[in-house]
N, C-alpha and C positions, 0 to 999 in steps of 0.2 A: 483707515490707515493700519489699524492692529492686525485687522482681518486679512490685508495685504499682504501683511509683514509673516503673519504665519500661515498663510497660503504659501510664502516662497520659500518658508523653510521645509515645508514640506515635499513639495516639490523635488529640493535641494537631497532632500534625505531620501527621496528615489532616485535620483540620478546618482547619488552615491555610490547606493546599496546593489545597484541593477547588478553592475558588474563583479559582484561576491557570491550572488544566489539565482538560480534560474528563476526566469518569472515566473512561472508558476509557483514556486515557494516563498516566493518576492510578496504575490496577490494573496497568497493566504495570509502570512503573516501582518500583511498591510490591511486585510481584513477584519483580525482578531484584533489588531492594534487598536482601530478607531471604532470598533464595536466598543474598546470598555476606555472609551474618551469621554467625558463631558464636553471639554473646552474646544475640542476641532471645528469650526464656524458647519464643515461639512458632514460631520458627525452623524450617524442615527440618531443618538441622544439627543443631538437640537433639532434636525430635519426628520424624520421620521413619524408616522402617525400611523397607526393602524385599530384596524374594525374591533375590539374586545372578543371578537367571536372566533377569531383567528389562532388568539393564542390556547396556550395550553400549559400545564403543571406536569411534569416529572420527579417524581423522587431522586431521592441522590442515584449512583451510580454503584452499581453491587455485580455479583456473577450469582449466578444462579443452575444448580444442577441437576438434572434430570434423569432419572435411572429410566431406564427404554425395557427395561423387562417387564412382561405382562405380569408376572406376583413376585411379591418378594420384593418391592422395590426399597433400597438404601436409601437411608436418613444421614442431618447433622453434619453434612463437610461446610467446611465453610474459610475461603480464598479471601484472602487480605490482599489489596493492590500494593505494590512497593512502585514508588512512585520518581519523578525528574524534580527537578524545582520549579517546572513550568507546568506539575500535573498530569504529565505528559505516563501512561502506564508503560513503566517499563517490566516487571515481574509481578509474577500470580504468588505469592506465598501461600500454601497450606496450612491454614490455622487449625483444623479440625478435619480429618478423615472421614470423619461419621464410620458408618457401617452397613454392612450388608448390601455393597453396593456389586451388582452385575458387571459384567465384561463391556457393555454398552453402555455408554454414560454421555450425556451431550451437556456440554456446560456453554451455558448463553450471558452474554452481557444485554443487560436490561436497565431500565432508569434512563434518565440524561446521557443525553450523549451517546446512545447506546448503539446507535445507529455507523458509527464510525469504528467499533471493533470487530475483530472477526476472533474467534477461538475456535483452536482445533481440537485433534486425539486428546482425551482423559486418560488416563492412566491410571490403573486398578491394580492395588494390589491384598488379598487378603480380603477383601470386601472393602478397605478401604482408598481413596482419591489420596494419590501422591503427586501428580503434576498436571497440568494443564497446557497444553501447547496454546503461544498466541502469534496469530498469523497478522493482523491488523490491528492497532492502536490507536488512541484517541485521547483526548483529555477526558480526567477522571473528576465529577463533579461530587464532592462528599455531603451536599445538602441539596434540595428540590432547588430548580431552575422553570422559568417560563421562557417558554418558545414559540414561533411563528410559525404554524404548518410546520411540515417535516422542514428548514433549516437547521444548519450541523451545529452555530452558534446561537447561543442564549438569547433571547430576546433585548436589544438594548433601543430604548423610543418610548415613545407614546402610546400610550393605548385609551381608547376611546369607547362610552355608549353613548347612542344619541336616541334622544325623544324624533316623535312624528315631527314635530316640529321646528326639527334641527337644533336646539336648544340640547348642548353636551348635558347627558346626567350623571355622567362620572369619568374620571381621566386619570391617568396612572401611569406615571413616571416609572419608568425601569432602568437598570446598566445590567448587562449583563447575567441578566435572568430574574436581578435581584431588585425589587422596588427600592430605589433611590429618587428621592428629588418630594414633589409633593401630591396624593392622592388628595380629589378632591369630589365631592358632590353635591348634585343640584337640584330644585326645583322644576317642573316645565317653565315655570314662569322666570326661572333665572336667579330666585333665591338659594342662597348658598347652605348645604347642611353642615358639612363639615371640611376641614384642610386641614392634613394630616401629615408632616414631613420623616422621611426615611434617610436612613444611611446603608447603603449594602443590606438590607430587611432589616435592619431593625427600627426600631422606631425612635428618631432621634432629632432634638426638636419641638417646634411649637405644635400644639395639636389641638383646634380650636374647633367645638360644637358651638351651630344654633339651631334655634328653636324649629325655624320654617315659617316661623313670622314677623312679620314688621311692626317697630314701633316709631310711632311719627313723633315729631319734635312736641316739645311741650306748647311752646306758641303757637301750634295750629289749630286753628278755632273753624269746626267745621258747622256752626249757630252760625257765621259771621256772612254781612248780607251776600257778600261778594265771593261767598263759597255755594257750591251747589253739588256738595261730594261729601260724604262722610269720614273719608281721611284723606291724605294728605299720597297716602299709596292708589288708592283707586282714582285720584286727580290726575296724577302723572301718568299711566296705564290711559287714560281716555287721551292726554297727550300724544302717546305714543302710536294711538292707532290714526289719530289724523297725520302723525310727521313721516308715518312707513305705512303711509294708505290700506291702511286696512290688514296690514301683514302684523299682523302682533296675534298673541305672544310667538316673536321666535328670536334665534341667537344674536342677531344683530340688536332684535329693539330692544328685550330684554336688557343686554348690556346697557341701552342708551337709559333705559329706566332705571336701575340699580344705581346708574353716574349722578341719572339729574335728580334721584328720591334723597341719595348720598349730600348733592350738593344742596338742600334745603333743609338738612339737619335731622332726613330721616336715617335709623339703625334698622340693621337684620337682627330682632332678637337675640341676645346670645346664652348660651346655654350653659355652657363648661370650656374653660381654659386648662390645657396642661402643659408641661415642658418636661419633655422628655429627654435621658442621654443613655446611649447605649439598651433599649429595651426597660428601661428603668425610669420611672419617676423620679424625676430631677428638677428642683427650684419651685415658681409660684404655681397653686394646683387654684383656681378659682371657678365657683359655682353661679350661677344667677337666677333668678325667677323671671314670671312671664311679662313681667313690668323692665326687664333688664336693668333690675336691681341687685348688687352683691349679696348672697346668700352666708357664704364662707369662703375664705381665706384658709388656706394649708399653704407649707413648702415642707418639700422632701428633698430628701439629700440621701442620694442612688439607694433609691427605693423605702425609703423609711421614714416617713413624718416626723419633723422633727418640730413642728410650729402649727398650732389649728388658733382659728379664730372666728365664731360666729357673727352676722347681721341679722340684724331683726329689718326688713326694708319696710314692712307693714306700718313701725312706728314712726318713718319718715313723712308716707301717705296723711298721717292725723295731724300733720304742724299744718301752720298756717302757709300760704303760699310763698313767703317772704322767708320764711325759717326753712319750708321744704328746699328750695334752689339753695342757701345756706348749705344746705347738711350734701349736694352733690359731691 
């Protein structure tokens, strides 16, 4: 019903808008729009998946000046964008002349987005860059963006590597060029290394290592008559290949093993806990060992330990078995 309801407003807000703006300014704008959407049901950001091999990284967005004379070439200008509220480049300011610059001078926009501006004549005076004519405009990106093959917008979706065995080994949330949402990676076998959450790039949120291995429950007793497996993970795993005939390890059974290892009280090792705000360490920072036992206890507060506290797990190991499940 939600998804309904804001299908029709959308809708609604093209029927609006047709008759204000030609379609074609209509479809670009309606493109940038739900490029930098989460919540749109038909979004990139939710529907959207792509190869990792696809994208690519651009620096910010700058001009760049080229003296075309064979010797002598001028050094040091350097063009500041004055810009709209929407980024949009509307003037070339001259922050620096440099020097020794020729009658010939080609000034290129390069970085992100670079692709959508055109500049013309430079202008020399004294050896040094007074103006810059600009014939086409674009948005002006002031930090690196990722992109899709040559498209004109930022990359906003999924992005994907996969094992031989279609088993995802890393997947990466973006909005608009900028990783948002959660990176995460994996084993072939579907064990988890780490999940990493973002805000606009920074790193914001929980951001949880493990190990790459599994620790089975305490109760499982691989002596026991009616066992014939050494853990409780290589049990589940010989499940797996009689219930997906023989297709294991891959993304489906993987999943069903990680569920059903889960649902008998086995863990994925874990490694390191942290919670992040704004690119900063923020809140509980927690360590474990290979027994995923707590190490250490920190919390920081924007970026600064404010609290540490050690484990010894070693001395839990030497209680009796009745005192060791006590001290969990």
């Amino acid at each position: 019903m939600k998804k309904k309801t804001i299908s029709m407003l959308a809708l609604l807000t093209v029927a609006f808008c047709l008759p204000f703006f030609g379609f074609g300014d209509f479809a670009a704008s309606w493109r940038a729009f739900i490029n930098g959407s989460t919540w749109i049901p038909f979004s990139p950001y939710v529907n959207r998946v792509e190869d990792a091999s696809k994208l690519k990284r651009l620096d910010g967005t700058k001009v760049v000046f080229e003296d075309m004379a064979l010797f002598w070439k001028g050094y040091g200008a350097v063009a500041v964008p004055q810009l709209t509220k929407g980024d949009e480049l509307r003037d070339l300011k001259i922050a620096s002349g440099g020097s020794g610059y020729g009658s010939n001078v080609k000034a290129t926009v390069v970085g992100a987005g670079a692709n959508q501006f055109e500049l013309g004549e430079v202008t020399v005076r004294d050896g040094r860059i007074v103006a810059v004519e600009i014939i086409q405009v674009g948005t002006w990106y002031h930090s690196s963006k990722v992109f899709c093959e040559d498209e004109v917008l930022p990359f906003t979706g999924t992005s994907q590597i996969k094992y031989q065995n279609g088993q995802i080994m890393e997947s990466r949330k973006y909005l608009e060029g900028e990783l948002h949402g959660t990176w995460s990676k994996w084993k072939r076998n579907g064990i988890p290394l780490f999940d990493k959450e973002y805000v606009r790039g920074l790193r914001h949120g929980s951001h949880m290592y493990w190990t790459g291995q599994t620790i089975d429950p305490k109760d499982y007793d691989p002596r026991a008559e009616e066992t014939d497996f050494t853990s409780l993970w290589l049990e589940v795993n010989e499940q797996a290949k009689v219930k997906f005939n023989g297709n294991h390890p891959s993304q489906e059974s993987n999943d069903w093993v990680i569920d059903e290892y889960g649902s008998q009280g086995g863990i994925m090792g874990p490694k390191l806990q942290e919670n992040w705000r704004r690119n900063k360490l923020h809140g509980v920072v927690k360590g474990f060992d290979s027994r995923g036992e707590k190490t250490f206890e920190d919390e920081f507060a924007s970026g600064k330990r404010i609290k540490h506290k050690s484990f010894d797990p070693s001395m839990k190991w030497k209680l009796p078995n009745h005192l060791s499940t006590w001290a969990d």
